[in-house]
C-alpha positions, 0 to 999 in steps of 0.5 A: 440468510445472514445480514449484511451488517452480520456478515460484516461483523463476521468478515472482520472477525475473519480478519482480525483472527489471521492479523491480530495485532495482539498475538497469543500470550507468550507469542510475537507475531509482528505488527498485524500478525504479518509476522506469523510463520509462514507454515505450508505457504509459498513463501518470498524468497530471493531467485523468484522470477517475476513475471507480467502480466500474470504477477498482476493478479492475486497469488491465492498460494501466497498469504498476504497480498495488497494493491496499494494506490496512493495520489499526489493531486491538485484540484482546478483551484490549485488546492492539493488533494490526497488519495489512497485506495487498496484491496488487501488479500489473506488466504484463510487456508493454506494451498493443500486445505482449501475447500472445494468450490461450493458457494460458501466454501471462500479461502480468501478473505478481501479487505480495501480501504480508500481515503480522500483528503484535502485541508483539515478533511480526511474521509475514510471508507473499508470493505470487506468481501470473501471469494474461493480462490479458483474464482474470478468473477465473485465479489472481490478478486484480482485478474491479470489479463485484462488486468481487474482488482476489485471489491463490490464497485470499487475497481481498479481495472485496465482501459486497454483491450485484452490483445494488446500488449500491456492491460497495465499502461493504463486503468480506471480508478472507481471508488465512490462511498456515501456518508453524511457529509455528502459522499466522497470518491473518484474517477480516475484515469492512470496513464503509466509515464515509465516502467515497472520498478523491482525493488531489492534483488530482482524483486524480492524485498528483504525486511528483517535480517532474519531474511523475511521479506515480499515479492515486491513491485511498484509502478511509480510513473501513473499520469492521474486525471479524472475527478474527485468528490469529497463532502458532496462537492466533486472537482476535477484533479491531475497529478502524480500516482504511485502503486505498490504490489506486494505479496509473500507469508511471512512479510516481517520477521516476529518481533517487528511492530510497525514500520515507516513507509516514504514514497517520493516524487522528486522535483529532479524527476527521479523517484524514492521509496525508502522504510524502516521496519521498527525492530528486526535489524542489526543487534536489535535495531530498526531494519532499513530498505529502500530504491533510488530510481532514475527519471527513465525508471532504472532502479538501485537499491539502497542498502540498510546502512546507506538510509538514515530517517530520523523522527524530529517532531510528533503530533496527537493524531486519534490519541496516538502520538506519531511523527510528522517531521523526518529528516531523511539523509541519502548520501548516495543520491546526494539527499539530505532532506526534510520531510514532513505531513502539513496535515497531521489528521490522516488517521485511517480508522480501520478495522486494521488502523495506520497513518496514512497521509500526504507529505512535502520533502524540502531540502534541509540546509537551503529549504529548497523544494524537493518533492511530494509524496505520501507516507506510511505509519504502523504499529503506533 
């Protein structure tokens, strides 16, 4: 019988041997390996036609796939308060060598990560489970109808019956983790206010010029209520919740180590995504994407040249020096903002480690409020 803790130790080794953020000698592989080639994988391409409820659950062909949750919320105090919680999937085989369905015979490796923030405070939490990919009732996994992601009893799960039309309009979020200063975790409702949005064409999200991209997909409209718990002390929270879907093999193109990551909700009622892959543009620069979507949901997506993000102040954050005050220019939506973290301590200290934190847009000439919203930093 192996022990938990060694099972643990063996589970990041799993992972970190399929995401290393340091290739072989001699090799590039992007930032966390997501560069790697992507072999006899189903890759993302252009033309791919999503499809729902089924692009909901997990794409075992696929290598790498993440449910990514962040929260803009306030407490009854009127405090704001931040949240994350992902589950992350990596196939350890390609489809044509996976093992038979023998208990110990697991081809997908699962890792979630879930935070809670508030002032100077920053809980972090990380899990790891493994499954054989013709499950759907281990450990972790990722179903569409009712709709399910989950890790032991963190869940993320679909509050409507399976015969209704959409297991997607509205879930649970349940992650609770003890530590010694008292437990942190939530209890969540997610009611979805507008549509999915695809990003890119039709969904497919290019990030290198090279043509290396994700099956992409966000629902950025979650009405968030329930409560939240941090350092003992739980509290009731609402406001506003965003969650990406991605999948593909080979997310960036080799020579990419890191991106910059900006989802906003803004004053006006439309929304932004907006990033820059570090490397892998245009004569060698910075790769840029991003959507514009209007308050009804509709989407436009913005082209590389059409996003100008520039770096203005950095902070020491867990020894790694990352910048916490961006200019962010738009021309098209009519956006020329600032946009900055008020707390700079939201180091996600992980077996896989980011920045990953709460930020305000406000607008750069007039100082007007302009958002909320969350921001995302690898590869620092």
């Amino acid at each position: 019988m192996i022990r938990c803790s060694t099972l643990s130790a063996l589970l990041v080794a799993l992972w970190l041997a399929g995401c290393s953020e340091e290739p072989p000698p001699g090799e590039t592989a992007g930032f966390a390996g997501l560069g790697q080639e992507a072999g006899d994988f189903s890759q993302a391409q252009e033309g791919i036609r999503l499809s729902f409820p089924e692009d909901h659950a997990a794409h075992p062909d696929y290598r790498i796939e993440w449910w990514y949750l962040t929260a803009n919320l306030e407490d009854e105090r009127g405090e704001p308060l931040g949240l994350q919680w992902t589950l992350f999937r990596q196939a350890l085989t390609s489809p044509d060598e996976r093992p038979d369905s023998a208990p110990w015979a697991a081809d997908q490796l699962w890792m979630a990560h879930m935070a809670v923030s508030q002032g100077e405070t920053h809980r972090v939490a990380e899990r790891f489970a493994r499954s054989h990919s013709g499950q759907d009732d281990g450990q972790a996994g990722a179903v569409a109808e009712p709709f399910r992601a989950w890790i032991d009893h963190w869940q993320l799960a679909s509050r409507v019956e399976h015969d209704e039309s959409d297991t997607f309009a509205e879930l649970t979020l349940t992650a609770h983790q003890d530590d010694e200063h008292g437990g942190f975790g939530y209890d969540l409702t997610l009611v979805a206010e507008g549509p999915l949005v695809l990003h890119g064409v039709a969904g497919f999200s290019q990030k290198s010029t090279d043509g290396q991209g994700s099956l992409y997909y966000s629902q950025p409209f979650w009405r968030v209520e329930g409560e939240a718990t941090l350092d003992g002390e739980t509290r009731v929270v609402s406001g506003r919740g965003w969650l990406d879907r991605e999948w593909s093999s080979q997310l960036l193109g080799p020579e990419q180590q890191g991106w910059d990551w900006f989802s906003l909700h803004l004053e006006s009622g439309h929304k932004l995504m907006v990033f820059q892959l570090r490397g892998g543009g245009a004569d060698g620069g910075d790769y840029r994407s991003g959507t514009w979507i209007d308050p009804e949901g509709e989407p436009t997506a913005l082209a590389p040249d059409e996003i100008a993000m520039t770096p203005l102040a950095t902070q020491r954050v867990a020894g790694h020096e990352v910048p916490t005050r961006w200019r962010l220019e738009i021309p098209r939506a009519g956006l020329d903002m600032i946009v900055e973290a008020p707390h700079a301590e939201r180091w996600m200290d992980t077996s896989v480690s980011y920045w990953e934190g709460e930020v305000i847009a406000y607008d750069a000439e007039s100082g007007e409020n302009r958002g909320i919203g969350y921001l995302e930093m690898t590869g620092y």
